[in-house]
C-alpha positions as CSV (number, residue, x, y, z in Angstrom):
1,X,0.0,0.0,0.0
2,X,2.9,2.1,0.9
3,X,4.8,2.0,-2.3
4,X,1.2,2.8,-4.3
5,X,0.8,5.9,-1.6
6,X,4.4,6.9,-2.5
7,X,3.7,6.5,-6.6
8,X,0.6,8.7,-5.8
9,X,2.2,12.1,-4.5
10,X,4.8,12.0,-7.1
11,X,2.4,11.9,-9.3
12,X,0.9,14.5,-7.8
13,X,3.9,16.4,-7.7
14,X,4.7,15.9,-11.4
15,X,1.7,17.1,-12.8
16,X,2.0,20.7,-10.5
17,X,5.2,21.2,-11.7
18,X,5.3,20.4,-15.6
19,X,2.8,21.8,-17.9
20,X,-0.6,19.6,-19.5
21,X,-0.5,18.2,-22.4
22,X,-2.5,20.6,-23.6
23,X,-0.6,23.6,-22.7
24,X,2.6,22.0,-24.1
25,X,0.4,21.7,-27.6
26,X,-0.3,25.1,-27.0
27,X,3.4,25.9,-26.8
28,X,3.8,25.2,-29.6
29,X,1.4,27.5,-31.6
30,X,3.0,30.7,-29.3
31,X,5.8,33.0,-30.6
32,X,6.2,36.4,-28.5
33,X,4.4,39.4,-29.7
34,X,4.3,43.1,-29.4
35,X,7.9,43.3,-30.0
36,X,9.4,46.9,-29.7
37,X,12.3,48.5,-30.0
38,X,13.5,52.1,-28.8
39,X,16.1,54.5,-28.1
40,X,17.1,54.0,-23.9
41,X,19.8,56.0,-22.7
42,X,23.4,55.6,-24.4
43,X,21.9,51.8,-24.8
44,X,18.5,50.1,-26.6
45,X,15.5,48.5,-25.1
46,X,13.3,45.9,-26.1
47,X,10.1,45.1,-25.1
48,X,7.4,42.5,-25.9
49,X,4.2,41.1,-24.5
50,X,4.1,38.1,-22.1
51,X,3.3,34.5,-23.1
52,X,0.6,33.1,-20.7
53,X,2.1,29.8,-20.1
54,X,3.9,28.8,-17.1
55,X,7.9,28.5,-17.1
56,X,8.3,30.2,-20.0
57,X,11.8,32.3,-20.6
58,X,12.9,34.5,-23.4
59,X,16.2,35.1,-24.9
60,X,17.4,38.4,-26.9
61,X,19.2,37.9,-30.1
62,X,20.8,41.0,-32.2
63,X,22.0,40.4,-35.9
64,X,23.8,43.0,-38.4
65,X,21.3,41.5,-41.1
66,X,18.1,39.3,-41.0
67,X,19.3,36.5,-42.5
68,X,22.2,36.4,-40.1
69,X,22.0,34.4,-36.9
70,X,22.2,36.7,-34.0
71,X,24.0,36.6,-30.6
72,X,22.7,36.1,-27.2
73,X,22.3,39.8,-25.2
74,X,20.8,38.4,-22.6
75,X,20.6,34.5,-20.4
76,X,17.4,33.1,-20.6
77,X,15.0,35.0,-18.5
78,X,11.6,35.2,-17.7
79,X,11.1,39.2,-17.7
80,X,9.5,40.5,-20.7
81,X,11.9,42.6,-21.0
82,X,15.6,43.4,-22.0
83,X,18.6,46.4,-22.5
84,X,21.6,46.0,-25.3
85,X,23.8,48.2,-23.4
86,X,26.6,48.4,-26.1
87,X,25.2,49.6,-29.2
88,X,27.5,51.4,-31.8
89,X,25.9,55.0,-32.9
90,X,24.5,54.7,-36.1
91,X,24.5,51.0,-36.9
92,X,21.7,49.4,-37.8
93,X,20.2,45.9,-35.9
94,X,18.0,43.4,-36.3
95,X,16.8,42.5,-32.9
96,X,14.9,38.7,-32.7
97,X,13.0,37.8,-29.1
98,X,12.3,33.8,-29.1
99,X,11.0,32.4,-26.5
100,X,11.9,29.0,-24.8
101,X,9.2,26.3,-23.2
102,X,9.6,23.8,-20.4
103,X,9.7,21.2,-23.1
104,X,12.6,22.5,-24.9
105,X,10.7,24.1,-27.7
106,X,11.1,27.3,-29.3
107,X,9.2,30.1,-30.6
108,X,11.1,32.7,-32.5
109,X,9.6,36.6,-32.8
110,X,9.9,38.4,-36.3
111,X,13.6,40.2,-36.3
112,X,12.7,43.8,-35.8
113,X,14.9,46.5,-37.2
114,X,16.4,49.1,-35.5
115,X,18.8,51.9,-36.5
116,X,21.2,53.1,-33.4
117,X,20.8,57.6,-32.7
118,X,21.1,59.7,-34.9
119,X,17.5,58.4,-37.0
120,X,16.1,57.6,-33.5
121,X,13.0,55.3,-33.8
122,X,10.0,55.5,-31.5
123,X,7.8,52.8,-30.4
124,X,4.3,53.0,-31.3
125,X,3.0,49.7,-30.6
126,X,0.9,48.8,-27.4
127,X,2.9,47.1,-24.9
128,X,3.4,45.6,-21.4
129,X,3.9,49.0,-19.1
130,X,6.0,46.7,-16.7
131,X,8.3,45.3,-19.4
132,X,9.1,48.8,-20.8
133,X,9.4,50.5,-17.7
134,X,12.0,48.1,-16.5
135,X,13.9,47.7,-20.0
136,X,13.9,51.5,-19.9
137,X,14.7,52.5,-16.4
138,X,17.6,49.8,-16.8
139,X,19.0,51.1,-19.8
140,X,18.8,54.4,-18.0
141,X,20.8,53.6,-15.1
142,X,23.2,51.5,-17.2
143,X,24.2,55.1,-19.0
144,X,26.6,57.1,-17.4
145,X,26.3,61.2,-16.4
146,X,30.2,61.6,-15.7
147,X,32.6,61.8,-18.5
148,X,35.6,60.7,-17.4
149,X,38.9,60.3,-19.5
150,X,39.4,64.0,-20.4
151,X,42.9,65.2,-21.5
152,X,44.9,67.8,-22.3
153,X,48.4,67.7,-24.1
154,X,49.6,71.7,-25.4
155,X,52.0,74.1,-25.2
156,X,52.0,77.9,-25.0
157,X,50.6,77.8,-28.9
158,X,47.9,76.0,-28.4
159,X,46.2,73.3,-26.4
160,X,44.5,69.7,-27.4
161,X,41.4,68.6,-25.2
162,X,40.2,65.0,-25.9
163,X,37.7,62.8,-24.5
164,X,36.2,59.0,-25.3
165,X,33.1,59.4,-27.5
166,X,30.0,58.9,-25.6
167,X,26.7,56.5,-27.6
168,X,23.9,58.0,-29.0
169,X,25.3,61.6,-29.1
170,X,24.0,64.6,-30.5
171,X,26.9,67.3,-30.4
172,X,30.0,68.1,-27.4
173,X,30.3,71.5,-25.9
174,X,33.5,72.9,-24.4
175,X,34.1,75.3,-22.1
176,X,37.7,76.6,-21.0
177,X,37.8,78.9,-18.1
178,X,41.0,80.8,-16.4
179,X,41.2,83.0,-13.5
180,X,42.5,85.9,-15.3
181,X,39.8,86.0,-18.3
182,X,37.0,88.1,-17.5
183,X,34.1,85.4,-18.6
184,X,34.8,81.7,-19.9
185,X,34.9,80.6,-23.9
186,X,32.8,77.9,-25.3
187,X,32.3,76.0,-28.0
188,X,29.2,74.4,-28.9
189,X,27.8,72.1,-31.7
190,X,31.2,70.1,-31.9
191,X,30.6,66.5,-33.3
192,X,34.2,65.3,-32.9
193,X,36.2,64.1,-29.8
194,X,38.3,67.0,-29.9
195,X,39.3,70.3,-29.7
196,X,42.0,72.3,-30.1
197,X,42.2,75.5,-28.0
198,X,44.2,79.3,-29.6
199,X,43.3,81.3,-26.8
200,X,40.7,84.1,-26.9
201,X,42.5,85.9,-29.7
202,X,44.3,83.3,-31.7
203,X,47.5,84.0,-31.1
204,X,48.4,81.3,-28.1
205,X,47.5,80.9,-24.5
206,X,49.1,84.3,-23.3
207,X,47.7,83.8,-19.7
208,X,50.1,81.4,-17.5
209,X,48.8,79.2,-14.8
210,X,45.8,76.7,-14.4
211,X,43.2,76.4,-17.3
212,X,39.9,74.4,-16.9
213,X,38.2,72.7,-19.5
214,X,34.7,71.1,-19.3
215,X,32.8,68.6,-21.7
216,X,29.4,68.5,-21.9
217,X,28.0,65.6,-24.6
218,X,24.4,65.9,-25.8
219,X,22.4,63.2,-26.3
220,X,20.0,62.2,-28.8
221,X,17.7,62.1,-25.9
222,X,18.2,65.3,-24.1
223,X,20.5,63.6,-21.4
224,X,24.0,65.1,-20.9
225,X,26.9,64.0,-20.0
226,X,29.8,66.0,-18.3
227,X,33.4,66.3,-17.2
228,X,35.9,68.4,-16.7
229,X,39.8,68.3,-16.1
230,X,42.6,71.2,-15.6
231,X,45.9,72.1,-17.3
232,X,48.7,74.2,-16.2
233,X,50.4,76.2,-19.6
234,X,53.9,75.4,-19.8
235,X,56.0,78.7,-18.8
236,X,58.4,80.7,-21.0
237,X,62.3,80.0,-20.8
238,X,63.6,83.6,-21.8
239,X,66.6,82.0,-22.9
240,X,69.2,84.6,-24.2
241,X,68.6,85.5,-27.8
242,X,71.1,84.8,-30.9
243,X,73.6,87.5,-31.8
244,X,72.0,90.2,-34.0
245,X,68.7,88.6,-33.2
246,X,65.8,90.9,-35.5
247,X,62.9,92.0,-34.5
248,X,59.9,90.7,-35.2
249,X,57.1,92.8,-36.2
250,X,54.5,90.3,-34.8
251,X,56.3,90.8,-31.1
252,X,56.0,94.8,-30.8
253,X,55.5,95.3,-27.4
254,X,54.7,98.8,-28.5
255,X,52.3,99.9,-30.8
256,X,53.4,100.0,-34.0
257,X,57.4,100.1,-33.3
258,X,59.4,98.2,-30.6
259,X,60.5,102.4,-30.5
260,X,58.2,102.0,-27.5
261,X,60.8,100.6,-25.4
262,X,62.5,104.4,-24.6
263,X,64.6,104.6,-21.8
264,X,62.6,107.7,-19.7
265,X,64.4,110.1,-17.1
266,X,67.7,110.0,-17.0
267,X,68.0,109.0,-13.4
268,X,71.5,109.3,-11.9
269,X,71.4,105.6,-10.8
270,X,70.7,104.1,-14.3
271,X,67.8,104.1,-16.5
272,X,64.0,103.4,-16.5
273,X,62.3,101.9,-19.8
274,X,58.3,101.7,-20.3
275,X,56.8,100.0,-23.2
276,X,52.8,98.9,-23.8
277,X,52.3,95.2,-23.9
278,X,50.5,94.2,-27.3
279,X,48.3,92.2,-26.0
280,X,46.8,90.2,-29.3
281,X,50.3,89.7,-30.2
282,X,51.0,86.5,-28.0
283,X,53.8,88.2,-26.1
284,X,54.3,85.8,-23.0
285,X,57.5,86.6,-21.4
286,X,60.2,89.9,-21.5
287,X,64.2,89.7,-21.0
288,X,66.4,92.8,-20.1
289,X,70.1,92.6,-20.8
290,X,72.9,95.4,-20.2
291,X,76.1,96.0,-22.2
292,X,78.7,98.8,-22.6
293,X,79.0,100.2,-25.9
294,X,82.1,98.6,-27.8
295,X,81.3,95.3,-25.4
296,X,80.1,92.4,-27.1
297,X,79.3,91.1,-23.2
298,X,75.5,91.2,-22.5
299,X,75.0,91.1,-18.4
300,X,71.0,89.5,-18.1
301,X,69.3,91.7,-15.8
302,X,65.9,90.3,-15.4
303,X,63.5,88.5,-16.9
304,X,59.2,87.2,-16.5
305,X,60.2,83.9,-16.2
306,X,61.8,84.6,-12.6
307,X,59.6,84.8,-9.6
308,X,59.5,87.1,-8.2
309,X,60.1,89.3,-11.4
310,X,61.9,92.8,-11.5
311,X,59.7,93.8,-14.1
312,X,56.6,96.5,-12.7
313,X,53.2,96.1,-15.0
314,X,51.3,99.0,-13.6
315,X,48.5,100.3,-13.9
316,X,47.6,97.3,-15.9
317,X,49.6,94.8,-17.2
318,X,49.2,96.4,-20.7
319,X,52.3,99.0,-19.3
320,X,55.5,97.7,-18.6
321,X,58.2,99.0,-16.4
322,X,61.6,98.1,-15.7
323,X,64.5,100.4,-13.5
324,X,67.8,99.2,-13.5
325,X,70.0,100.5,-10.7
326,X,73.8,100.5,-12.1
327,X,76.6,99.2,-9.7
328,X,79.4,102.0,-10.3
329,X,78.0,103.6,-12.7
330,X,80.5,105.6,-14.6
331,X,79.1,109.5,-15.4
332,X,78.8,110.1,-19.8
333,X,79.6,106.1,-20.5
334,X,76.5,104.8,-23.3
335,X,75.3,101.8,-21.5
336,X,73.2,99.2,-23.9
337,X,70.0,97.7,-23.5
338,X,68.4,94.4,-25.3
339,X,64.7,94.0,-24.6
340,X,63.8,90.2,-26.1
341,X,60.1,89.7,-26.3
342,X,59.1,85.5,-26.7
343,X,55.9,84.6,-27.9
344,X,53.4,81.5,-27.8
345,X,54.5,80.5,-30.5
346,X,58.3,80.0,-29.6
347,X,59.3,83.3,-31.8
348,X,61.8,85.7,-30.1
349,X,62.9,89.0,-31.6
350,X,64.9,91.7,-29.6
351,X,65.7,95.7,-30.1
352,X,68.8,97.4,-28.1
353,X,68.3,100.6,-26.9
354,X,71.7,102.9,-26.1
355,X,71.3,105.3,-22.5
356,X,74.1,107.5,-21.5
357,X,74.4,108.1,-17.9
358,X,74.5,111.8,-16.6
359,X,77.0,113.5,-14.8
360,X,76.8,113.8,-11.2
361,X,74.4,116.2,-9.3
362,X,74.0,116.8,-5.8
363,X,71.9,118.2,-2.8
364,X,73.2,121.1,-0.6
365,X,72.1,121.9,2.9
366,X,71.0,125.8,2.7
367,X,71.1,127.9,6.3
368,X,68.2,127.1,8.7
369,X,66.2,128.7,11.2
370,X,65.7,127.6,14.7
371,X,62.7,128.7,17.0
372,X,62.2,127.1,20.0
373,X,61.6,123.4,19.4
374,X,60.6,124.0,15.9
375,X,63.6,123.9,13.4
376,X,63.6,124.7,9.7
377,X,65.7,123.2,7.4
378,X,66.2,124.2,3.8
379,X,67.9,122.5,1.1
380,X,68.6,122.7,-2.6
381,X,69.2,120.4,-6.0
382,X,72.0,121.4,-8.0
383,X,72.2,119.9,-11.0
384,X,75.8,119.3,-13.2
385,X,76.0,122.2,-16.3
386,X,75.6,119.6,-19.0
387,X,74.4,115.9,-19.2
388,X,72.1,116.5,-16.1
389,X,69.7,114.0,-14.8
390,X,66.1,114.4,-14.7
391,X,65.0,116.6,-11.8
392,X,63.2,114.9,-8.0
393,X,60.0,114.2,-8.9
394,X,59.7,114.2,-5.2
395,X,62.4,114.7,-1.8
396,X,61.9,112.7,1.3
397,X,62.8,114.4,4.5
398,X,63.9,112.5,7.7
399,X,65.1,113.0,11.6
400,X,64.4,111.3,14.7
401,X,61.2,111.1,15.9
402,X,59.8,112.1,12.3
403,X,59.7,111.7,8.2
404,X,57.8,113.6,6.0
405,X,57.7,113.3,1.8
406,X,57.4,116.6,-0.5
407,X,56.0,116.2,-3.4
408,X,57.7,118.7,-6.0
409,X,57.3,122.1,-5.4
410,X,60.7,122.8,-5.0
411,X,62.9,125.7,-7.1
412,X,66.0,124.5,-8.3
413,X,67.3,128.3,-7.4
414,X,65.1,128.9,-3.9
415,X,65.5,125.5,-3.0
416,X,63.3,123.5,-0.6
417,X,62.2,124.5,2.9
418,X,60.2,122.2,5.8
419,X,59.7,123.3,9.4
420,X,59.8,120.8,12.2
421,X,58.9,120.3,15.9
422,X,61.9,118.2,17.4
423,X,63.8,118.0,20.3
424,X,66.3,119.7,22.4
425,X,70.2,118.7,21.1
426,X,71.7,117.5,18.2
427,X,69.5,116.5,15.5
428,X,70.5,114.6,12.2
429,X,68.5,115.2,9.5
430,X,68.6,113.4,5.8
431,X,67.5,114.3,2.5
432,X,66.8,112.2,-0.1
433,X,66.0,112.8,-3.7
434,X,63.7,110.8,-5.4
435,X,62.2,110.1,-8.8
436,X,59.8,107.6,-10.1
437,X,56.1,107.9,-10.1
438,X,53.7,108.0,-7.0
439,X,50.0,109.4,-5.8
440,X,49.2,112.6,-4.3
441,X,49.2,110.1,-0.6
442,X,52.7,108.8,-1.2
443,X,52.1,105.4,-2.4
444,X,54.3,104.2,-5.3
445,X,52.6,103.7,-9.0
446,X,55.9,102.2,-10.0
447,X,59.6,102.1,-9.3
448,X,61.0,104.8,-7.2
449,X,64.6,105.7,-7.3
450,X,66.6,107.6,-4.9
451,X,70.0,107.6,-5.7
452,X,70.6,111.3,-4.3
453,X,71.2,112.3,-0.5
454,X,72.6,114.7,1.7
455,X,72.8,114.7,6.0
456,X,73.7,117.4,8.5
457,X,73.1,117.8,11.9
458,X,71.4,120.7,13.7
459,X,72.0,121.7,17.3
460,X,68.6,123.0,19.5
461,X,69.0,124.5,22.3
């Protein structure tokens, strides 16, 4: 009895598990339907209707060509749904669902053809919600929103961004920022992988330091995609130029002529040169070298590519300045200058500029006045008769317990006066003469020089 008992419930058992006859028949006659096939992402969905038979599964086959036999996306599953997540942008597939019975059998779907964005294709047909929904929102989360693998490879001339193509895209934007540009550059409606960046006016990347470059891809879809990486410019060498070296016309620091680099003064300690920066002419770096007329011996001075640099850009970095301060400087000697401008591009071109030092000139105490704790001191310039320097722009006055700075004002003939509150005894007191430019307050605009002073001590009672 018990062996008929135990034949029973696996009989029983069977038949729960395993489909009827019937529905095995039925099988047979069943191939999935509503088949569609859409745009998802960077990847492609398909979706089809259910089979109402119990253990069905489906597999997902893609072909280049119907007559082809496709390739497995997917393992056998039982969702009525599925994501290629790898399609190649405008490539065309034929997508085939076939579905797979308990019994082995097999029920192959119509190959539906599909062309990968750009000619995006919309479904139209009436579907399972469930299966598209999933296909969709997996296919959505398969596709990335960070673009990663942005570089840069340049040099002053010109900079290379590149980046890995993203699937389904419509068009790449970049956008290069630096601190010292006053709003960012971008470049829309690209459809390659890269870009090569001039700088704002062609000529080179004339700013030094960090530049940032962001990618933004499009998609077919609306999505984006974005990324971004920095890149520090290469600086400037200022090596020394060749012998003789010519000027070149695309390097005028000055408008029109390198004649802009004019020595101004003369100053008794050595010269000071201004010149205006051209700025759409990729100048990115300055050299100053000194010689001595008949000399063939060029003493470098100072160049941009030092930090910190002896060069002054004031008020704006479109005017240069550069004082140099002569150690011994012999009176009525020509001294030689060599300004080399370099440019993005690697060009160099240089202009010499001859400045004879003046003779000598010197301050003299005048007689002073003394009343009570207040004492007034008077001094004058006196320039040499011939090859004189400029005159003060401005003379600073000092003594202990006080300083005070005079702005011009002076007569050469009357000479200069101050009157000051100071203590009983001897009092040193120290003029200086000074040139260079400054405010009405006192603050300096640009080098100062003061090369000129006298002391002398006054006695109060």
């Amino acid at each position: 009895m018990f062996p008929c008992l135990i034949r029973f419930a696996c009989w029983i058992a069977v038949a729960l598990v395993l489909p009827s006859r019937a529905e095995a028949q039925k099988s047979r006659n069943l191939s999935p339907s509503g088949v569609t096939v859409q745009s998802a992402g960077a990847g492609v969905a398909i979706d089809w209707l259910p089979i109402p038979v119990r253990g069905v599964t489906y597999r997902v086959l893609r072909a280049p060509d119907p007559a082809s036999a496709g390739v497995d996306l997917i393992a056998p599953s039982s969702k009525n749904g599925a994501v290629d997540p790898n399609p190649a942008p405008g490539v065309t597939y034929f997508y085939q669902v076939v579905a797979v019975f308990t019994d082995g059998s097999q029920q192959a779907a119509a190959p539906v053809q599909f062309t990968v964005p750009g000619a995006m294709v919309k479904s139209v047909s009436t579907i399972s919600s469930r299966g598209r929904s999933s296909a969709v929102a997996a296919a959505a989360a398969a596709a990335p929103t960070v673009l990663s693998g942005i570089s840069v490879n340049g040099t002053m001339a010109a900079a290379t961004v590149t980046w890995p193509p993203v699937q389904a895209v419509a068009s790449y934007t970049v956008t290069r920022s630096h601190p010292n540009d006053a709003t960012s550059h971008t470049s829309p409606s690209l459809t390659t992988t890269t870009w090569t960046d001039t700088g704002i006016r062609g000529v080179g990347l004339e700013n030094a330091g960090v530049y940032t470059y962001q990618v933004t891809a499009t998609r077919t879809d609306g999505s984006v995609v974005t990324g971004s990486t920095t890149w520090t410019r290469p600086d400037p060498t200022c090596p020394a130029p060749a012998p003789n070296q010519p000027l070149l016309v695309a390097l005028d620091p000055a408008v029109g002529s390198m004649a802009g680099f004019v020595a101004t003064g003369p100053f008794p300690s050595g010269p000071m040169f201004n010149w205006n920066r051209n700025a759409g002419s990729g100048v990115v770096g300055y050299r100053v070298d000194r010689s001595v007329s008949g000399s063939s011996i060029w003493a470098p001075l100072a160049t941009t590519c030092t930090v910190p640099s002896a060069f002054h850009f004031t008020p704006a970095p479109s005017m240069v300045q550069f004082v140099d301060t002569i150690p011994n400087i012999v009176p009525n000697t020509t001294y030689l200058y060599r300004l080399t401008a370099y440019a993005t591009t690697g060009d160099i071109g240089s202009h010499i500029v001859p400045w004879l030092a003046p003779n000598t000139a010197t301050l003299q105490w005048l007689p002073g006045t003394i009343s009570g704790t207040s004492v007034t001191v008077k001094w004058r310039y006196n320039p040499p008769a011939t090859n004189a320097p400029a005159s003060p722009v401005w003379y600073q006055l000092q003594w202990p317990g006080g300083s005070q700075r005079l702005q011009r004002g002076c007569s050469a003939l009357a000479g200069c006066a101050y009157t000051a509150s100071v203590a009983s005894g001897a009092q040193a007191f120290r003029v200086v003469a000074g040139w260079g430019r400054t405010t009405h307050y006192g603050s300096s605009l640009g080098p100062t020089i003061s090369a000129v002073a006298a002391d002398t001590v006054i006695t109060v009672p």
